[in-house]
Residue, then its C-alpha position, 0 to 999 in steps of 0.5 A: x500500500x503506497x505511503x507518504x514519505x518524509x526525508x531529511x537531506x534527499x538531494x545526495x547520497x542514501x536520501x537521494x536514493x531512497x527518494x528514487x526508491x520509493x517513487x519507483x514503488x509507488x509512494x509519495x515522497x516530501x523530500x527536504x534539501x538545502x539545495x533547490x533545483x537538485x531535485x527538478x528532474x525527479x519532480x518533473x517524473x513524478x509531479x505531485x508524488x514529489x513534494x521537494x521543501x527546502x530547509x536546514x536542519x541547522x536552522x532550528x526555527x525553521x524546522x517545526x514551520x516546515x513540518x507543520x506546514x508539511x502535515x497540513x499538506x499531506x493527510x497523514x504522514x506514515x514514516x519520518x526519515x531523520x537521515x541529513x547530516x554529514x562528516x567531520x574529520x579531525x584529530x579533537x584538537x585540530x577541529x575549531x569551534x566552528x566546525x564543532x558548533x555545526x557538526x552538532x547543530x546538523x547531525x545532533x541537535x537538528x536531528x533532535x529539533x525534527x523529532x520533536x517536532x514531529x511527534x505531536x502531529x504523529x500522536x494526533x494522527x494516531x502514530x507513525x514510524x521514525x527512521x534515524x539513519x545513524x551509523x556503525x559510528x554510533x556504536x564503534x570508533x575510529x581516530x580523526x572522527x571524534x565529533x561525528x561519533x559524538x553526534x552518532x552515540x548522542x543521537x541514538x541514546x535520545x531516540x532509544x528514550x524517546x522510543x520509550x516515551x511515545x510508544x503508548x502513541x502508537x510511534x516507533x522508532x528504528x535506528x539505522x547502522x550502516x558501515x562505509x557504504x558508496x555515497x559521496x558520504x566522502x566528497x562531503x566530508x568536511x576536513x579539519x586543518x592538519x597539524x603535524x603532531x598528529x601525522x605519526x598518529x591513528x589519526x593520521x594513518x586514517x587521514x592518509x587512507x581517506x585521501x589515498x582512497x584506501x578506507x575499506x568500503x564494502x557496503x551498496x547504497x542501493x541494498x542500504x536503502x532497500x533494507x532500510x525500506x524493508x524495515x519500515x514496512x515490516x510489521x514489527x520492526x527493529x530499534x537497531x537496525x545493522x547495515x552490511x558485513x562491516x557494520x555487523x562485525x565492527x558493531x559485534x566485536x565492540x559490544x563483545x568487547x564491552x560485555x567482557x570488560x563488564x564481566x571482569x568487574x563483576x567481582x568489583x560491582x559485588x563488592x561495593x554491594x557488600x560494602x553498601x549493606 
């Protein structure tokens, strides 16, 4: 049955094809941007199955006018799709209070501005499905992406508590995890200056494989998307939702690797609680 969509930063990458996606299979598409005319080929295909907004998730006083006025276009709104943001690469001290102050603004803070926005219409309709496209960065890490995890870790605690909050609402929530999938997730990047201190460094090593074009990317953006779909129209979807063989094992072996650090300290925990006694 062909649904109403809602995507955040569909002029590229996986909201670019989720956008394509979907119109193909029938449904309609309110596809949000920065950018106006990126989109103008799609809009003359599909006409009114097509409605493109632009906005920036930057910009917090424009995000509740857009969704307000988006619901009141629309009958119902069934899948909401946080999926803007971008990468911020940089050794912690190499990045400038600009470039920290936007990367929350856009992948953090933007994204916690649009789901609350949403969620009172979504209870008034008598619910709805959030997809927030994170990463296996919200999970694991890598040197030189500090700042991107910091938004990715932050993004998925407030959607695992809102989850809880608003399912009486008839809302639900999936978080999606891809690995490094092939997107211009890389042209966009957005590089902090180099010091030299850091060139023999983890982070070093990641930023020459980055430009070298070396860092390991398995994942197809189009299988990404499919199974991000998939998902959403299932029956009972997941809260996480791993994307790919390297986001499966990455994530894996980190939350293997944290059980077994909690296993040693459980002598530790027992004590303080005989202590408390």
């Amino acid at each position: 049955m062909p649904k109403t969509w809602f995507i955040t930063g569909a002029s590229s990458g996986l909201g670019l094809e989720m956008t394509q996606q979907l119109l193909i299979q029938g449904h309609k598409v309110v596809a949000t941007n920065r950018r106006p005319g990126v989109l103008a080929k799609l809009a003359q295909e599909y006409g009114d199955r097509l409605d493109i907004v632009q906005f920036d998730l930057a910009e917090p006083e424009s995000i509740a006018s857009t969704v307000n006025g988006t619901f009141q276009r629309h009958d119902r709104i069934d899948v909401i799709v946080s999926n803007a943001g971008y990468g911020l690469f940089g050794a912690a001290e190499e990045l400038t209070n600009e470039e920290i102050d936007r990367q929350i603004a856009t992948n953090l803070t933007g994204s916690i501005h649009l789901i609350r926005a949403t969620l009172p219409l979504l209870r008034k309709q008598g619910g709805g499905r959030i997809v927030q496209v994170s990463s296996e960065g919200g999970q694991i890490t890598h040197p030189g992406f500090s700042l991107y995890h910091a938004t990715k870790w932050g993004i998925e605690g407030f959607v695992e508590s809102v989850a809880q909050e608003v399912a009486p609402f008839g809302i639900d929530f999936i978080i999606a995890e891809p690995g490094p999938t092939g997107t211009n997730f890389g042209a966009n990047l957005v590089r902090a200056k180099p010091m030299d201190a850091y060139d023999e460094t983890p982070a070093g090593a990641v930023r020459r494989a980055i430009t070298e074009g070396s860092f390991e990317i398995k994942g197809d953006a189009a299988r990404t998307v499919a199974a991000i779909i998939s998902a959403a129209e299932s029956e009972t979807p997941p809260l996480r939702l791993a994307l790919g063989s390297t986001a499966y094992s990455s994530i894996s072996q980190a939350l293997s690797a944290r059980l077994a650090a909690l296993e040693a300290q459980r002598g530790v925990a027992n004590s303080a609680d005989r202590q408390d006694l």
